[in-house]
N, C-alpha and C positions, 0 to 999 in steps of 0.2 A: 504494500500500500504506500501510496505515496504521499507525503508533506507540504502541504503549501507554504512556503516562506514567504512569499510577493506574488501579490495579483497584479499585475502592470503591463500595459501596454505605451505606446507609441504612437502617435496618430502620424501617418504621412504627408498628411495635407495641411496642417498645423503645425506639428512639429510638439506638443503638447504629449507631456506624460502624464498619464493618470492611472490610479489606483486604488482598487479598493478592499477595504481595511477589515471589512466586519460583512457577516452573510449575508445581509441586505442591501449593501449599498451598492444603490447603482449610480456611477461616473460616468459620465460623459465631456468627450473632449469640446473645447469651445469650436471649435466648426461645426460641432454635432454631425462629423462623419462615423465616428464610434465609441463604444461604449463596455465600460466590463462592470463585471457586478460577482458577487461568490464569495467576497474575502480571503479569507483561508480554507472555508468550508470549501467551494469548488471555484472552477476558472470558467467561467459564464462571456463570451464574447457577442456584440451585436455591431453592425455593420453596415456601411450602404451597399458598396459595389462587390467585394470581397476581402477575404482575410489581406493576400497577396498584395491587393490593390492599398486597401487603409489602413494597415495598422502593422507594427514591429511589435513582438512577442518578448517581452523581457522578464516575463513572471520567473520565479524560481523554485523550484521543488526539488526535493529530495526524497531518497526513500527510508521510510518509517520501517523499520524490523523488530516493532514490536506486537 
């Protein structure tokens, strides 16, 4: 099972990082081309055009072995 240490993305179109911190929050970047939400509970992406297209993937996880 895996760790979520950082939910964060990159918006491409802005250039704005955001992230979010706790299981409901949902961020969105100021172009509102994309958005992540999950916290550390899970990694939740929303988008206009595609992942490829909008957004750089900088979350971090590890794996949990407990």
């Amino acid at each position: 099972m895996e760790k979520i240490i950082s939910n964060k993305i990159q918006c491409k179109h802005c250039g704005e990082v955001i992230e979010s911190k706790h299981v409901h929050e949902f961020v969105t970047c100021k172009c509102e081309t994309c958005s992540v939400d999950g916290g550390h509970y899970h990694l939740s992406r929303s988008y206009k055009n595609s992942p490829e297209e909008d957004f750089i993937e900088l979350s971090e996880v590890e794996e949990d072995n407990q």
